[in-house]
C-alpha positions as CSV (number, residue, x, y, z in Angstrom):
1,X,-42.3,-10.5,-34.4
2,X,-44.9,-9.3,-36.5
3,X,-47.7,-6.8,-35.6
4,X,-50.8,-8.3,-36.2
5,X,-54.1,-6.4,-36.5
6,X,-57.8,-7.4,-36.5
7,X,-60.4,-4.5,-37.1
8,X,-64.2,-4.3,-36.8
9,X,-66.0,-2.0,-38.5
10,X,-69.6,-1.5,-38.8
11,X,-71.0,0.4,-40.9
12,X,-74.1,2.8,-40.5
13,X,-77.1,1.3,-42.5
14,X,-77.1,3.6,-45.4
15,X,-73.8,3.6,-46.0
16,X,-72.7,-0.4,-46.3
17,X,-71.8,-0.1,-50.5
18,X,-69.8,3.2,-49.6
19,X,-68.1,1.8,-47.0
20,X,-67.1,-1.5,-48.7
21,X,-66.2,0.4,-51.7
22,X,-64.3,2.4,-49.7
23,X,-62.6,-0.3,-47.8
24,X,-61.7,-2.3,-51.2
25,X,-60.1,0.9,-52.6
26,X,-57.1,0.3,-49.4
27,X,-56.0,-3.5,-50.1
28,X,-54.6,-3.6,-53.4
29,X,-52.3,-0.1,-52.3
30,X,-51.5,-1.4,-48.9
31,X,-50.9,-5.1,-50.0
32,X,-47.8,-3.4,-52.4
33,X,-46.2,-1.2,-49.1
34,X,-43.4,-2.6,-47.7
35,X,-43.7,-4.9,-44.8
36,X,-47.3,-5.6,-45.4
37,X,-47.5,-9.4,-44.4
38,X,-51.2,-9.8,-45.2
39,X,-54.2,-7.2,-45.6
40,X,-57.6,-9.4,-46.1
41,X,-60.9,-7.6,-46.1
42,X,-64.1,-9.7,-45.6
43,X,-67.7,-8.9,-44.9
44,X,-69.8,-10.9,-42.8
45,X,-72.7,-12.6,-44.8
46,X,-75.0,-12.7,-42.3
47,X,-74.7,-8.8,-40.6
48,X,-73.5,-7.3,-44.3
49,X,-72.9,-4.1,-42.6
50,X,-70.0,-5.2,-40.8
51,X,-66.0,-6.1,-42.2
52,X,-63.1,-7.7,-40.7
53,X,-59.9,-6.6,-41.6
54,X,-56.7,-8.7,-41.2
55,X,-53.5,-7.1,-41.8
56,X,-49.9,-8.0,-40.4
57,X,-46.9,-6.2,-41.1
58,X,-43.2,-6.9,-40.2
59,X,-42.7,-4.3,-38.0
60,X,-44.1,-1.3,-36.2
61,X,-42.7,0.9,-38.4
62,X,-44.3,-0.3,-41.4
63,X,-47.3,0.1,-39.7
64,X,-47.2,3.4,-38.7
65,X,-45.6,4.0,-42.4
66,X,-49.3,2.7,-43.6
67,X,-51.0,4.8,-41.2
68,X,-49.2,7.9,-43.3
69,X,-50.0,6.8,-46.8
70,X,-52.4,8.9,-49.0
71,X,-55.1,5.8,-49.4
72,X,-54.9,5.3,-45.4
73,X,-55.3,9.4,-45.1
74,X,-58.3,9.6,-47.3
75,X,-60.2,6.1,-45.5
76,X,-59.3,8.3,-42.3
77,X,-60.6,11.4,-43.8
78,X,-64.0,9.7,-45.3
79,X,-64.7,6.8,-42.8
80,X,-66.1,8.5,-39.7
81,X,-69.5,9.8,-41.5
82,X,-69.5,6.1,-42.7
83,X,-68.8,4.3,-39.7
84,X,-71.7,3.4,-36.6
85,X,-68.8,1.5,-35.1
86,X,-65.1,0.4,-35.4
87,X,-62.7,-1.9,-32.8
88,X,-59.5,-2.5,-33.2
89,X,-57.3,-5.5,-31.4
90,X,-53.8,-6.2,-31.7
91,X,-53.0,-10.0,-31.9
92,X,-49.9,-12.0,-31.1
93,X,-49.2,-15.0,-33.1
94,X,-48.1,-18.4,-30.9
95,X,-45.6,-20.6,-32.7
């Protein structure tokens, strides 16, 4: 079964362009890793400081695999002074 991720994040209000920017520099790079099902960024038109991020992967441990690649490092390392807010949910898919 696939692991299936939707994440929130909302961005502090001068930093919306550096947080986009940012976010676009992870989905071509994680799009490429293996296992990566899906990795769709969108920004909400109405609240432009907040994205949505859907990504599934094949298994945990390509997951966890993305969590330890160098683009996924540096978001970690430069997101928090960008961030006002983030959720992450886990969602199962019903056939």
């Amino acid at each position: 079964m696939a692991i299936n991720k939707q994440i929130t994040l909302i961005a502090k209000p001068d930093c919306v362009s550096s947080l986009r920017a940012l976010l676009q520099q992870m989905v071509a790079p994680s799009r490429q890793e293996t296992g990566c099902l899906k990795y769709d960024l969108y920004q909400y038109s109405d609240t432009p400081a907040q994205f949505l991020l859907i990504e599934s992967w094949t298994s945990e441990t390509d997951l966890n695999n993305h969590k330890l690649s160098d683009h996924f490092q540096l978001f970690k390392a430069q997101a928090p002074e960008l961030l006002a807010e983030k959720d992450s949910i886990s969602l199962l898919a019903i056939d």
